[in-house]
KEKE-3310 file (N, C-alpha, C; in steps of 0.2 Angstrom, whole numbers, plus 5000, padded with zeros to 4 digits):
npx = (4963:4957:4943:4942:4944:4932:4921:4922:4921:4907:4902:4905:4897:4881:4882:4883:4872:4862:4863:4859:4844:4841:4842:4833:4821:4822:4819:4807:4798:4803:4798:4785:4781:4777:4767:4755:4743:4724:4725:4727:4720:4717:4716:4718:4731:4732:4732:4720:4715:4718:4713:4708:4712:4719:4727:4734:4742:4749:4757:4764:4770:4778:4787:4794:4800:4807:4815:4823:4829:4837:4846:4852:4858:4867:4874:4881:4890:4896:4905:4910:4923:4930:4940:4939:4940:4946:4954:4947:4948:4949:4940:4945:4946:4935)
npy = (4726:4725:4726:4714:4705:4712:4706:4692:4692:4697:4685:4675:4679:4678:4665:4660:4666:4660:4646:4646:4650:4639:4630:4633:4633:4618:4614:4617:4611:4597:4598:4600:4587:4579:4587:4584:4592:4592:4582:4564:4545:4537:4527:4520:4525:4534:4548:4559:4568:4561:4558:4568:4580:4590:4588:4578:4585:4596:4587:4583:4596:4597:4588:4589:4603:4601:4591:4600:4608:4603:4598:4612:4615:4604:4607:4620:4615:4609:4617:4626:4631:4630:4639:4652:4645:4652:4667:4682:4698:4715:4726:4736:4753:4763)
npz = (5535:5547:5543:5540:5550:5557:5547:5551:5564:5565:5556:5565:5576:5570:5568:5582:5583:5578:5581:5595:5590:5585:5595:5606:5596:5595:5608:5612:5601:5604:5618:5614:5608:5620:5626:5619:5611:5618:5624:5633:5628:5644:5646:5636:5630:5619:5609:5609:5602:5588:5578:5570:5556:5559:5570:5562:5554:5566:5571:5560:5557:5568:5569:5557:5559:5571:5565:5556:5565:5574:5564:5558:5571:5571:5558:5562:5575:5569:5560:5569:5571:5563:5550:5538:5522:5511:5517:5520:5510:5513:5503:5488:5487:5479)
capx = (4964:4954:4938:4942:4942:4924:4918:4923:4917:4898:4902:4904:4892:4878:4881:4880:4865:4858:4864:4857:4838:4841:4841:4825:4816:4818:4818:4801:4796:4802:4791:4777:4779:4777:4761:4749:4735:4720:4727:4729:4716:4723:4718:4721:4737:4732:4729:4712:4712:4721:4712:4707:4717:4721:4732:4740:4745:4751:4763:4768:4776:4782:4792:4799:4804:4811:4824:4827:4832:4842:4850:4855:4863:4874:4880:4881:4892:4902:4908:4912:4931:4932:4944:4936:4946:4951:4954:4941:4952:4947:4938:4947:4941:4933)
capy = (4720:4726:4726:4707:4706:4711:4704:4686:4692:4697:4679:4670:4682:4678:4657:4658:4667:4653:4640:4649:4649:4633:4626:4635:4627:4610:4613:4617:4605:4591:4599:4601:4580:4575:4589:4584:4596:4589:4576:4557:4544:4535:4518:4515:4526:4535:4555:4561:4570:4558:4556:4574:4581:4596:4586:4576:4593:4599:4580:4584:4601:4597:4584:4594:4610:4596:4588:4607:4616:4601:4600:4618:4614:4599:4612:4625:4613:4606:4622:4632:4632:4629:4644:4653:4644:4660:4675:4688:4702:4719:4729:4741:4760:4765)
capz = (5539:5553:5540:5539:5558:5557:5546:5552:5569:5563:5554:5571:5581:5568:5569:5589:5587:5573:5587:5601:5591:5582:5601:5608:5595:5595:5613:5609:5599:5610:5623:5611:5606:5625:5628:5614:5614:5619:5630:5632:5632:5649:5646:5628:5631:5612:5608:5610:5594:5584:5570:5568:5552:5561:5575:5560:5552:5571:5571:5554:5558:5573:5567:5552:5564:5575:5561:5554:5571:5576:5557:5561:5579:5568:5555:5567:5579:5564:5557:5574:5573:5553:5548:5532:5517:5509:5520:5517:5507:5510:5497:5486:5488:5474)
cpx = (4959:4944:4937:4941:4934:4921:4917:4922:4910:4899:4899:4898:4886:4876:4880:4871:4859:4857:4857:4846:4836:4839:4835:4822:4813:4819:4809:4796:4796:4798:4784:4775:4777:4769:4756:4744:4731:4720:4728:4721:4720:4723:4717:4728:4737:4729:4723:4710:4716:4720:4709:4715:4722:4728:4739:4745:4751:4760:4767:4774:4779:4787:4797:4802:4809:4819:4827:4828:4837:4848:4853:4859:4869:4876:4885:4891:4899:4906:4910:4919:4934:4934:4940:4942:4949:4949:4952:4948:4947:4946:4943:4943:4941:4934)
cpy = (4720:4725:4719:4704:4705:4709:4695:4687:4692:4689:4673:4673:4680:4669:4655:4659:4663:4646:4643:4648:4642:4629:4626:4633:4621:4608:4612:4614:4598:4591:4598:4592:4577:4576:4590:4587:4591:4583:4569:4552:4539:4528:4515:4520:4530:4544:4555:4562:4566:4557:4563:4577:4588:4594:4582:4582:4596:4593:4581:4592:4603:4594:4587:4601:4606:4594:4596:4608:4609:4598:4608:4618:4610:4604:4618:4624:4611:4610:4626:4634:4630:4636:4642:4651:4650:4665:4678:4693:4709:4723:4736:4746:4761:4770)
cpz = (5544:5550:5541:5547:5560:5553:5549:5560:5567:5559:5560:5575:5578:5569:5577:5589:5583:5579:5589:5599:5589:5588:5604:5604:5594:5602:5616:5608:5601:5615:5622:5610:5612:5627:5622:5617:5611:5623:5627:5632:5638:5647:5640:5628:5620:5613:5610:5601:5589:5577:5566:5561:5555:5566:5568:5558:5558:5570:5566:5556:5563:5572:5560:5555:5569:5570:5557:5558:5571:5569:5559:5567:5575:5563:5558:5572:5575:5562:5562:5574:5568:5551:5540:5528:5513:5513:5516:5516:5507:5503:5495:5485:5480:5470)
residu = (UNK:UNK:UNK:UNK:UNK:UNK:UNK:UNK:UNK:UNK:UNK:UNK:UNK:UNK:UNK:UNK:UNK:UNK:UNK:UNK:UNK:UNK:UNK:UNK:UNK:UNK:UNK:UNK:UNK:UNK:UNK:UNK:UNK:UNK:UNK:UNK:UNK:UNK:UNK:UNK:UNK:UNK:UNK:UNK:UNK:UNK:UNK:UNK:UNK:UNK:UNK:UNK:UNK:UNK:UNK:UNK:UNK:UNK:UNK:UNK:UNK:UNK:UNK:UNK:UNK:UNK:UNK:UNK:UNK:UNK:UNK:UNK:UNK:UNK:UNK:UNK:UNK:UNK:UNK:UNK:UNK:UNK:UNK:UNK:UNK:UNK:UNK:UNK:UNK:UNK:UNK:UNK:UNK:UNK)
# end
């Protein structure tokens, strides 16, 4: 019984700590969407590097690290007090 204990604690201590990075990233990457490297131009209010393939690349995996980390925070947040449908049963000694 006490086997089952830990493991269904390492269960929850491993999903906080899935939370906990799931957040710094798309903490991140929302930082990342507002401070476009290379700057702004001010009076057309448009990237600098815009049309470089390199910035589109950067948008592209910004935005995909963004809806994964915050897909991870909504499973994370869904399942946190969802009891394992079948109790974990200690293993038989060999």
């Amino acid at each position: 019984m006490e086997r089952v204990r830990n493991k269904e604690e390492a269960f929850n201590k491993a999903r906080e700590s899935h939370l906990v990075v799931a957040a710094l990233i798309a903490t991140v990457t929302f930082a990342a969407a507002f401070t476009l490297p290379g700057g702004y131009k001010s009076d057309q209010g448009t990237a600098i590097l815009a049309k470089k393939a390199v910035f589109i690349v950067f948008l592209i995996s910004d935005a995909i690290s963004m809806v994964l980390s915050i897909s991870v925070i909504h499973f994370c947040w869904r399942f946190i007090k969802v009891p394992l449908r079948k109790p974990l049963k200690p293993m038989k000694p060999l």
